[in-house]
C-alpha positions in Angstrom: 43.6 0.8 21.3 44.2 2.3 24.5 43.5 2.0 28.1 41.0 4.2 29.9 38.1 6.1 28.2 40.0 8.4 26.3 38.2 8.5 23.3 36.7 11.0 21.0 33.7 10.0 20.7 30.7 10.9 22.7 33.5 13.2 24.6 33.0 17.3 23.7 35.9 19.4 22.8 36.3 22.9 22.4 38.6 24.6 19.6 40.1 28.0 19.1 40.5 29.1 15.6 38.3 26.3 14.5 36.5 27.8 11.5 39.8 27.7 9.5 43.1 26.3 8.8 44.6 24.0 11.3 41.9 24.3 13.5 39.8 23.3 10.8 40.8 20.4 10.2 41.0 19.2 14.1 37.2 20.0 14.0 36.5 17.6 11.1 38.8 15.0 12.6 37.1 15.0 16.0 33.5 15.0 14.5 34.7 12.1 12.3 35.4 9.9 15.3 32.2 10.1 16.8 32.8 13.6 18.9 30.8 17.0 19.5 32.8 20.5 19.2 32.2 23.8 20.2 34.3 26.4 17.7 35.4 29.0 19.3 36.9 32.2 16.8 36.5 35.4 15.7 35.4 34.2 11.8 31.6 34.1 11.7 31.2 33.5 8.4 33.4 30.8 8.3 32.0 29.1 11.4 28.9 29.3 10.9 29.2 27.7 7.5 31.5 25.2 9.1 29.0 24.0 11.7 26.3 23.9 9.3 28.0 21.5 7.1 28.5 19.4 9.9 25.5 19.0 11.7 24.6 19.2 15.3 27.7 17.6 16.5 29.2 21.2 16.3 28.2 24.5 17.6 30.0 28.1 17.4 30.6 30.5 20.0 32.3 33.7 19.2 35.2 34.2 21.1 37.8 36.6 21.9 40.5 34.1 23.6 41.7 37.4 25.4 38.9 37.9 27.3 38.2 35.7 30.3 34.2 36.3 29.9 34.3 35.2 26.3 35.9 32.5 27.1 34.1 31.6 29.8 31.0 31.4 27.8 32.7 28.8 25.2 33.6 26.4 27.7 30.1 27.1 28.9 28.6 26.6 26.0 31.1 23.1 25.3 30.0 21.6 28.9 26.0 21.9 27.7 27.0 19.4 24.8 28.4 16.7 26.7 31.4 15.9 28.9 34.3 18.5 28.0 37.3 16.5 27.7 39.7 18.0 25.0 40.4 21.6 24.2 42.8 22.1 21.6 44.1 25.8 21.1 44.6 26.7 17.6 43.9 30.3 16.9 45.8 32.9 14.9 45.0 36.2 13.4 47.6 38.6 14.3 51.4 39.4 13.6 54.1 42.2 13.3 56.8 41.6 11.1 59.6 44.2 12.3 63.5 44.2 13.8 64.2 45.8 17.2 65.5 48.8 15.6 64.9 49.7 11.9 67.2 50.9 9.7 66.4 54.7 10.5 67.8 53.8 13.9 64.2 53.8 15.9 62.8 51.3 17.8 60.3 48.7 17.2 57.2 50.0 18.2 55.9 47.9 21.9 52.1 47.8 20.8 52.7 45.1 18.2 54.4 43.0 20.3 52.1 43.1 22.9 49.5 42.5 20.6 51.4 39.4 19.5 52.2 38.0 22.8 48.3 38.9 24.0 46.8 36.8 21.5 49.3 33.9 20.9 50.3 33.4 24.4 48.3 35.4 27.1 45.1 33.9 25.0 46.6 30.4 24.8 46.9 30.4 29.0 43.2 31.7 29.1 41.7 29.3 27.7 44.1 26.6 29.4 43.3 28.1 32.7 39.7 27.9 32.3 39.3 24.8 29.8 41.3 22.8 32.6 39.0 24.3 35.2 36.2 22.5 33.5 37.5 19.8 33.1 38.5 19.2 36.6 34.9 18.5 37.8 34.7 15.6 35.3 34.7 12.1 36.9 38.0 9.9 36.4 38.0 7.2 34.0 39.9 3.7 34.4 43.4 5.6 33.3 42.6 8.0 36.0 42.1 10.9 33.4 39.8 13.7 33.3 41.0 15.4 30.2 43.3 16.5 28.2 45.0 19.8 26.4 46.8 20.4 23.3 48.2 24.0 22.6 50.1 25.2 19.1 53.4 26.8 19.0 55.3 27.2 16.3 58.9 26.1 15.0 59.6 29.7 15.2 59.7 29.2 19.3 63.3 27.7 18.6 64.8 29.6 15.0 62.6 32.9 14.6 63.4 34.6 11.5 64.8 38.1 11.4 61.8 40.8 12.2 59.8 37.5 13.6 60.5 38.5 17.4 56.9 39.0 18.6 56.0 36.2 17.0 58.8 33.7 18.6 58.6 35.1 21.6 54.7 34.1 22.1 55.2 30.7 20.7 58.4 29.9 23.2 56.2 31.0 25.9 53.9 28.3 24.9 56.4 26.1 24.9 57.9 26.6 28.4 54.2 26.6 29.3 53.7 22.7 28.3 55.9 21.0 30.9 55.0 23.5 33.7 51.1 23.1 33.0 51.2 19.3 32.7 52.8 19.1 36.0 50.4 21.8 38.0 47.6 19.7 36.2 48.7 15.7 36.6 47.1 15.2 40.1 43.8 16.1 38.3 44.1 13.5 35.5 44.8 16.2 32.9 47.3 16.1 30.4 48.6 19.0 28.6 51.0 18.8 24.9 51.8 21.4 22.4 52.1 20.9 18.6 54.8 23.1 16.7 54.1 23.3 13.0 56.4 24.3 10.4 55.0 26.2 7.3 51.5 24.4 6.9 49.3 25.2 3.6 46.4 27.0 5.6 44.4 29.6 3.3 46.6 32.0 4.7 49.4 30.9 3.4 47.7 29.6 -0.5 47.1 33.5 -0.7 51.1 34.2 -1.1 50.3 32.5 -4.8 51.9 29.2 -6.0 55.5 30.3 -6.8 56.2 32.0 -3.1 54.5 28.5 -2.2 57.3 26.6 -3.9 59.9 29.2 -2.6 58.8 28.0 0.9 58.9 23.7 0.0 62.4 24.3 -1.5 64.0 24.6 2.1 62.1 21.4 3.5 63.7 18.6 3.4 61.2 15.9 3.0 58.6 15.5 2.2 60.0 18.7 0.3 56.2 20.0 0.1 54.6 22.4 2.6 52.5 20.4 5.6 48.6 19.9 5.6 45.9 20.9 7.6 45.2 17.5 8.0 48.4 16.0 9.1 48.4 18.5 11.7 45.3 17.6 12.5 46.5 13.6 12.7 48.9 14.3 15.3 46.5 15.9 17.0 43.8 13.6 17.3 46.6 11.3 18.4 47.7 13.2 21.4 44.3 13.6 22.8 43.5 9.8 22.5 47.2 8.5 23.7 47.4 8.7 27.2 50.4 8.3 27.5 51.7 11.8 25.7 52.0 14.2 28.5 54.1 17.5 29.2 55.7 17.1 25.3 56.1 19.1 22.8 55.6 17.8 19.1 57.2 18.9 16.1 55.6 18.8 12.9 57.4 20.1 9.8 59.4 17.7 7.7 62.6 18.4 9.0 62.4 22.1 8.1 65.0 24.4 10.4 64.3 28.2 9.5 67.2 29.9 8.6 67.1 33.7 9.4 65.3 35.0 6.5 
């Protein structure tokens, strides 16, 4: 379909937050066309289970992407399975929900948001920095490509809700990371996009119980239904195997615009 050897299959990727949700379903969707993964999460159960089920095309590392160690032992442990090509960083976990000062007049507290802004944006460089690393000792096919990147913002990078602060701030960071990071990386072949999601129907968010669920589809405006793992997962497979999409962000979210609450 396209030029150069940019296809999934018999490349290796490695995905953060793979046991569950989004990253979930990039797993199943790489595996599908022919491709090895290495999970990389915090979710044992999960992961476990999940490479299991899918045989020995996928193995699990557990991996704190805020810790350059751990990660190092992921892409480590992605490079022993094949030719690490993709890494696509999906992980979540953590959030504070909380305005800059409350109604009692004191400031948010600073430990939350650094906690945010640790795990969805320092951890999203880590494992960029070192993914990219890797992949720069991989030899050039036809297109002249060595790899490529996709990171996960959020729509909330460009409307945050009220209280959403940490939260938007970490996922516009990833966002002015894209551009920069597929330009430092184009003379080594390596091609770097981000996916921004609207409200998806992870497990997270089927716990909220099906009448907050509709609450959420009634301000998207088609298809008026919350996104799927799946469809996420689509545009990412897509990314990694168009050469072509480079230093782009993508939304994904049916035209949804959040409003401030």
């Amino acid at each position: 379909m396209f030029g150069g050897d940019v296809g999934l299959a018999n490349s290796v990727a490695l995905v953060t937050g793979g046991a569950g949700g989004l990253g979930e379903a990039v797993v199943r969707r790489i595996v599908d066309a022919g491709g090895s993964v290495v999970i990389a999460d915090l979710a044992d159960d999960r992961a476990e289970k999940l490479a299991d089920e899918l045989g020995s095309k996928v193995g699990y590392v557990r991996t704190d992407v805020t810790d350059e160690a751990s990660v190092r032992a992921a892409v480590e442990a992605a490079a022993e399975l094949g030719t690490l090509r993709h890494a696509v960083i999906a992980h979540g976990g953590f959030g504070v929900a909380e305005k800059v000062v409350g109604r009692d007049g004191s400031p948010s507290g600073l430990d939350g948001f650094t906690k945010t802004v640790d795990l969805y944006l320092t951890g999203s460089y880590n494992v960029l920095r070192l993914a990219a690393a890797a992949m720069a000792e991989n030899v050039l096919d036809e297109d002249g490509q060595r790899g490529a990147v996709v990171m996960t913002a959020s729509i909330a990078a460009y409307e945050g809700q009220i209280g959403q602060l940490a939260y938007s701030a970490a996922k516009a960071g990833v966002v002015g990371m894209t551009i920069v990071a597929a330009r430092d990386l184009g003379a080594l072949g390596i091609r770097v996009c981000t996916v921004a999601p609207g409200t998806m129907r992870t497990p997270i968010m089927e716990s909220v119980g099906e009448e907050a669920l509709k609450a959420f589809a009634a301000n998207i405006p088609n298809p008026r239904r919350l996104g799927k793992p799946d469809e996420y997962g689509a545009l990412v497979q897509h990314i990694l195997e168009n050469p072509y999409l480079n230093g782009e962000t993508i939304r994904i979210d049916g035209a949804q615009r959040f409003g401030p609450r």
